[in-house]
C-alpha positions as CSV (number, residue, x, y, z in Angstrom):
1,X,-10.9,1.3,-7.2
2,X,-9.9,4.1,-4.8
3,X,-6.3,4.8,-3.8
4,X,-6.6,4.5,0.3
5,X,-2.9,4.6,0.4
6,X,-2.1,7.8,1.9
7,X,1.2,9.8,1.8
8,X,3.5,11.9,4.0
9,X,3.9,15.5,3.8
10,X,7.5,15.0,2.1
11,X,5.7,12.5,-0.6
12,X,2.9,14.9,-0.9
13,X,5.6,17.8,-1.9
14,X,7.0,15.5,-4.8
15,X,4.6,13.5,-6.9
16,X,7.8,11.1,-8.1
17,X,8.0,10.1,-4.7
18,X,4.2,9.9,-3.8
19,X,3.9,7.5,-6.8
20,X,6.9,5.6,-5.6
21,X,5.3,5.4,-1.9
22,X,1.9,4.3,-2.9
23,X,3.6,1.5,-5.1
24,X,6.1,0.0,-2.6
25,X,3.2,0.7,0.1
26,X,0.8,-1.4,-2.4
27,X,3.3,-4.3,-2.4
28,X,3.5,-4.9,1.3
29,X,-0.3,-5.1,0.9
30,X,-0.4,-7.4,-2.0
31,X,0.5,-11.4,-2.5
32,X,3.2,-11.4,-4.2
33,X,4.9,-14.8,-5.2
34,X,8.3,-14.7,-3.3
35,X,9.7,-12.4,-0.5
36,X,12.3,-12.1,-3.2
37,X,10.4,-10.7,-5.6
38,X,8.8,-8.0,-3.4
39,X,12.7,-7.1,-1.8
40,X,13.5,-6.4,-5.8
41,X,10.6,-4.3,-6.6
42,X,11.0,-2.4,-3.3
43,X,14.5,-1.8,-4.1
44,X,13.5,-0.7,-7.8
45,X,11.5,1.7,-6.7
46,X,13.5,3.4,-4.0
47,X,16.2,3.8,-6.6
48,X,14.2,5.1,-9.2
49,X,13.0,7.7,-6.4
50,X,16.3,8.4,-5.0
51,X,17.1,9.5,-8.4
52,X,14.2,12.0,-8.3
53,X,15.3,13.5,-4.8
54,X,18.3,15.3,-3.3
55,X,19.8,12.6,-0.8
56,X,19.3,14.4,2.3
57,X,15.0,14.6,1.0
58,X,15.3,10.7,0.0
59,X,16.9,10.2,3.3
60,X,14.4,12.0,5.4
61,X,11.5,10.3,2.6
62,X,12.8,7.0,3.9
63,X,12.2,7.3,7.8
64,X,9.0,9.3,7.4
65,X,7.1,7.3,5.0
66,X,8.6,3.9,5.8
67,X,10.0,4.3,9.1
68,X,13.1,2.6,7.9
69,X,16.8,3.5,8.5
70,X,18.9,4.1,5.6
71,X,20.8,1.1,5.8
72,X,17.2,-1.0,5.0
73,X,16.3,1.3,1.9
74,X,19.9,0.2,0.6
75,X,19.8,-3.2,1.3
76,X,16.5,-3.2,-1.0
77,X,18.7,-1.4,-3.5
78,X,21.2,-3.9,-3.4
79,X,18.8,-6.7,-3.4
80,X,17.5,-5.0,-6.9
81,X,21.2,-4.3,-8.6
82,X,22.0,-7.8,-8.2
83,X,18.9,-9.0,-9.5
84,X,19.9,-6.9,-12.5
85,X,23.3,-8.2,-12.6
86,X,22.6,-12.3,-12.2
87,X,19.4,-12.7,-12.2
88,X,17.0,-15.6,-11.2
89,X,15.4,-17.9,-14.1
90,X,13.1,-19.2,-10.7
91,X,10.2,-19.8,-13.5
92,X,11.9,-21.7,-16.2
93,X,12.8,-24.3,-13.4
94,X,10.2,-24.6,-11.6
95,X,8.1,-26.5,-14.0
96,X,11.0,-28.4,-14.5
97,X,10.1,-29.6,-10.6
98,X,8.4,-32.9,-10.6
99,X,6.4,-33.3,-6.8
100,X,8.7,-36.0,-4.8
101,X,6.9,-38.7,-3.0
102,X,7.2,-39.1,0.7
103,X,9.1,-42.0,2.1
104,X,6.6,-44.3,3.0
105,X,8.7,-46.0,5.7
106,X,8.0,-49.6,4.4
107,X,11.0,-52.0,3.5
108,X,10.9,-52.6,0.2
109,X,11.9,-56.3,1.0
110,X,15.3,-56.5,0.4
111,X,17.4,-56.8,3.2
112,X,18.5,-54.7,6.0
């Protein structure tokens, strides 16, 4: 499989943050399961780049490779701290989900 993804000129200076690009760039391509899950691995990744990059290069990273303004890329980062901090058993319940049935609409007899 060939990587199509291509980077910006700040992403092509750093490989952390090429690698980082291409994978948050892979996920808005990809199906995956929840919007919730992809806002957590977005923000996983930005902060794992951020922490590869002087602020003012993350900053600039941010609006050239995502065309997002600071505020988003923290709002992912947030979205990924919490998930750290309380997060979300969505699989063990689901199972637990029986499907409901529809309300038919029909009296059942008894009396209105």
């Amino acid at each position: 499989m060939t990587d199509a993804i291509t980077v910006t000129k700040l992403s092509a200076a750093n490989p952390v943050l090429a690698a980082h690009a291409r994978a948050i760039h892979r996920l808005a391509q990809s199906e995956v399961e929840t919007i919730a899950e992809y806002c957590v691995e977005v923000g996983r990744h930005l902060r794992e780049a951020h922490q590869h990059a002087e602020p003012k290069v993350w900053f600039a990273w941010i609006d050239d490779e995502f065309g997002w303004a600071p505020a988003t890329a923290i709002r992912f980062i947030r979205a990924y701290t919490s998930a750290l901090e309380q997060p979300v058993r969505a699989h063990a319940w689901r199972k637990d989900l029986s499907p409901r049935s529809e309300p038919s609409g029909e009296s059942d007899g008894s009396a209105a």
